[in-house]
C-alpha positions in Angstrom: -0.4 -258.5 129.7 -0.7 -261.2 127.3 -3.1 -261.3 125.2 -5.9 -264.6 124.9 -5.1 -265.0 121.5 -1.5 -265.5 123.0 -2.3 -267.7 125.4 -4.1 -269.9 123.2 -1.9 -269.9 120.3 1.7 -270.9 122.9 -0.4 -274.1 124.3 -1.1 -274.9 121.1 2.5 -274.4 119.9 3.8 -276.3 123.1 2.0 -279.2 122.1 2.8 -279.1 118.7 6.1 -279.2 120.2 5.7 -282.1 122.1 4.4 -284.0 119.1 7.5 -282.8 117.2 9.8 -284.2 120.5 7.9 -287.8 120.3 8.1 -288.3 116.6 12.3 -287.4 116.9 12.2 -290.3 119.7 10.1 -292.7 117.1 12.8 -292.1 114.7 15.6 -293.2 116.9 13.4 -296.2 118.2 13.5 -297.1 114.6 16.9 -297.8 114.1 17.2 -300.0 117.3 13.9 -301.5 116.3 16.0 -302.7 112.7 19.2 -303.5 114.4 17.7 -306.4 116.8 16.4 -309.4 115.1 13.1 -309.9 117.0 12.2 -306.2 117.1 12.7 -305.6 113.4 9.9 -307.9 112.8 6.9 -305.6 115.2 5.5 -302.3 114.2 7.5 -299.2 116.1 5.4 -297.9 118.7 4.2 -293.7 117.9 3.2 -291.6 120.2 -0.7 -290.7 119.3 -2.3 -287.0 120.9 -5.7 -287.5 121.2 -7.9 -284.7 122.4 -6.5 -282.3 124.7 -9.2 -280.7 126.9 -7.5 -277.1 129.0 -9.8 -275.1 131.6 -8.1 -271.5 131.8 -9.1 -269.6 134.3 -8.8 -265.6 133.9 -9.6 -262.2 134.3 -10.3 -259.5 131.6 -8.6 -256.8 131.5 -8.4 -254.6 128.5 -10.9 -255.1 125.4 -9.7 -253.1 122.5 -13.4 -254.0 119.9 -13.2 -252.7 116.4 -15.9 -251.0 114.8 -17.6 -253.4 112.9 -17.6 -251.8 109.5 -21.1 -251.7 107.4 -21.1 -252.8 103.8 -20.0 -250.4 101.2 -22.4 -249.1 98.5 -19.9 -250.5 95.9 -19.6 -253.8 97.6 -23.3 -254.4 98.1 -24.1 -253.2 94.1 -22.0 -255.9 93.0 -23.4 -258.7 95.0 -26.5 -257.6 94.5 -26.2 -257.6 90.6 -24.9 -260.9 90.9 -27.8 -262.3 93.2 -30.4 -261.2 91.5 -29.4 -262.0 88.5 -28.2 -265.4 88.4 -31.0 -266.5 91.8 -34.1 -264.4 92.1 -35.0 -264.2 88.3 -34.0 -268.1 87.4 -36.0 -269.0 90.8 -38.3 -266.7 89.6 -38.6 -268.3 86.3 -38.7 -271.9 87.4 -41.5 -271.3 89.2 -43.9 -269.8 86.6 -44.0 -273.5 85.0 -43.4 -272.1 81.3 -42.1 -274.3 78.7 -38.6 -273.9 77.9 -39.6 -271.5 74.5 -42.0 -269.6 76.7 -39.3 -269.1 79.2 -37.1 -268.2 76.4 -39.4 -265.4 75.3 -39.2 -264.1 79.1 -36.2 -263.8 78.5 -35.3 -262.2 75.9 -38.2 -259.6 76.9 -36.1 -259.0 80.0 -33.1 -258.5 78.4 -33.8 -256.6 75.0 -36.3 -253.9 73.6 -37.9 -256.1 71.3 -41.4 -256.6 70.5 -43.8 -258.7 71.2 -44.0 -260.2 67.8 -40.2 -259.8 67.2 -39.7 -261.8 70.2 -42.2 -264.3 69.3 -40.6 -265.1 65.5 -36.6 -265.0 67.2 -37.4 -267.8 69.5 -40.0 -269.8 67.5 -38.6 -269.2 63.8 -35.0 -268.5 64.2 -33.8 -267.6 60.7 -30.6 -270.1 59.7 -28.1 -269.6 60.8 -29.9 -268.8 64.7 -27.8 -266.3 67.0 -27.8 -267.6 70.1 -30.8 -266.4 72.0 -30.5 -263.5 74.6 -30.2 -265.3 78.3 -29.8 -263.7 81.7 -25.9 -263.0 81.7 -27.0 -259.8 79.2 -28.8 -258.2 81.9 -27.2 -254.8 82.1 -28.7 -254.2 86.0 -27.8 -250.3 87.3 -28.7 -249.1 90.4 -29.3 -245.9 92.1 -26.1 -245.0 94.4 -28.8 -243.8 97.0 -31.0 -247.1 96.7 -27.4 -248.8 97.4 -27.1 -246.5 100.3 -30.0 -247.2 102.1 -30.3 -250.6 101.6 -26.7 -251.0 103.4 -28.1 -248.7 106.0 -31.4 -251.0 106.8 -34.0 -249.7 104.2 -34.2 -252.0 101.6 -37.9 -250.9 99.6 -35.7 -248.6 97.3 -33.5 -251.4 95.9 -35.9 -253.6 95.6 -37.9 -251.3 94.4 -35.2 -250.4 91.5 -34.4 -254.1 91.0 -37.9 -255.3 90.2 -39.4 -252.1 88.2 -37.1 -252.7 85.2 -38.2 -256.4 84.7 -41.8 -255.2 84.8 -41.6 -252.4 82.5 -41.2 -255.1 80.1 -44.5 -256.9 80.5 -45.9 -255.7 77.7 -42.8 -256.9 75.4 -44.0 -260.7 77.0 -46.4 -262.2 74.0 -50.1 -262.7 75.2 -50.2 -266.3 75.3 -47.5 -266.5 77.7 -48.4 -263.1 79.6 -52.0 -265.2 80.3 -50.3 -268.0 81.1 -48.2 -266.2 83.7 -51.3 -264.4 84.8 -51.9 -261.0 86.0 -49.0 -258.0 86.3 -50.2 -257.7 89.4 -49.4 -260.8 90.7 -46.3 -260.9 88.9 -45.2 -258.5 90.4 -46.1 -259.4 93.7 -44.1 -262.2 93.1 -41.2 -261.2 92.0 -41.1 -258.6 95.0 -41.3 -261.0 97.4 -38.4 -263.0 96.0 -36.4 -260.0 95.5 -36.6 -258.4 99.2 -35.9 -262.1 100.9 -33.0 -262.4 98.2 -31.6 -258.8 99.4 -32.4 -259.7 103.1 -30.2 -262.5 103.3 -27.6 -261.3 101.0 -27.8 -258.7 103.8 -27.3 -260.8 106.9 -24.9 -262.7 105.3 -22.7 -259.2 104.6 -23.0 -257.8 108.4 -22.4 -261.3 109.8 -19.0 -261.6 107.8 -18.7 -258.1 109.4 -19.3 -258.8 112.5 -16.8 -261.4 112.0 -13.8 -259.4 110.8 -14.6 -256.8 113.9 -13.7 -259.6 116.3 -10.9 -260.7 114.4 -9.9 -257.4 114.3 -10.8 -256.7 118.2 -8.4 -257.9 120.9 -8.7 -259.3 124.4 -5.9 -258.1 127.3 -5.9 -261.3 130.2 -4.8 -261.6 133.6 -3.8 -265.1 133.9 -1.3 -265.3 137.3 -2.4 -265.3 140.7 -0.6 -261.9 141.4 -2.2 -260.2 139.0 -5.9 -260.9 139.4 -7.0 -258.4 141.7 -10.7 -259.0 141.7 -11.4 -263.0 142.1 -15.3 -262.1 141.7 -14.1 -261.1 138.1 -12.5 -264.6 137.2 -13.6 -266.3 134.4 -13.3 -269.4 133.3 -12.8 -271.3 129.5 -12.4 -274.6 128.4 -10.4 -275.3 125.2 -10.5 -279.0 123.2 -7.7 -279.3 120.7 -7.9 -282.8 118.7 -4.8 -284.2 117.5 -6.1 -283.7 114.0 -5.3 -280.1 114.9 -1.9 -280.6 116.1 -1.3 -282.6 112.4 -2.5 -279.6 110.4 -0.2 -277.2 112.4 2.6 -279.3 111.5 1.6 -279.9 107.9 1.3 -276.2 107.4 5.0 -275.6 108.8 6.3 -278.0 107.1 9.6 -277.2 105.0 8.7 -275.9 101.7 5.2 -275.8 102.4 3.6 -272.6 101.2 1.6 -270.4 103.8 
């Protein structure tokens, strides 16, 4: 039995085909419409296919679904260095309403070991000629393989957990001035949790929709689409497919000669 992605895809391609058929008629038009001295002077007439609208009426028979595959430790620790790297702790930043040295010194606590004082002196008084400055791309994030587990499984408190606990062990390294101006650990912390779990949760929903996704693209769909063979008329469905002419056009752009696929 053919399958719906079959069905689909040979409507399309018979209209594609008819588009091909009126466009080979244009062409001859065109050389009558030259060889007759009042036609040469109008426009040649082209066939136009506007929207097609097709009800199908069928009956399932077979569904073959694919698993739909959850994310992969791996996967998920390399989006999830990339996320919170370069959009929870800028976000994060931006929102503490430091000046752009006091951001700076963040910063650099984040990223390095230095002190306090140390950090203080290589942002305000940068000896001549200044290194360039620590930023966020020298984050070296690791994560525990088990966090990375159980956050693809549901249970996201462990990365999170792992993500934020390095950024506060470096409060201290924050000078005082700023640290006050920030406010409390406490509610730092708070803060940067909350960013960090919503950042995780949709980087999260965003992975097991695109799974979802592949599993139906994966997945096929058996149909009974002639009289004979629907036993069960109480089991007919019924769909309604719209193809634009725009759609027809891309079809024969991509299968164009010497057109790359």
């Amino acid at each position: 039995m053919p399958s719906l992605g079959v069905v689909l895809g040979s409507i399309l391609g018979e209209l594609t085909q008819a588009r091909r058929i009126a466009d080979a008629l244009t062409a001859e038009l065109l050389d009558e419409y030259q060889a007759d001295p009042r036609l040469a002077a109008l426009s040649v007439p082209r066939a136009v296919l506007g929207d097609v609208t097709i009800s199908l009426r069928f009956q399932v028979n077979e569904v073959q679904a694919a698993p739909v595959l959850a994310i992969s430790p791996t996967r998920l620790e390399s989006l999830w260095e990339t996320a919170f790297r370069d959009r929870v702790l800028p976000r994060l930043l931006r929102g503490l309403g430091l000046s752009p040295e006091e951001e700076a010194e963040v910063v650099v606590a984040i990223t390095t070991e230095q002190p306090a004082r140390e950090i203080r002196r290589l942002v305000r008084e940068p000896a001549a000629p200044a290194p360039p400055l620590p930023n966020l791309r020298d984050l070296i994030l690791t994560f525990d393989p088990s966090a990375l587990t159980a956050a693809a499984g549901g249970d996201r408190i462990p990365l999170v957990r792992a993500s934020v606990t390095p950024i506060t062990d470096s409060w201290t390294q924050i000078p005082a001035d700023v640290r006050r101006k920030i406010g409390t650990k406490a509610a730092f912390t708070e803060q940067l949790t909350g960013a960090t779990d919503a950042e995780l949760a949709a980087v999260l929903n965003q992975e097991n929709a695109r799974a979802e996704i592949a599993a139906a693209l994966r997945s096929r769909i058996d149909v009974l689409v002639r009289g004979e063979d629907i036993e069960d008329p109480n089991r007919i469905q019924s769909l309604t497919v719209t193809l634009r002419g725009a759609d027809v056009e891309a079809v024969l752009t991509d299968s164009a000669p010497g057109t790359e696929q």
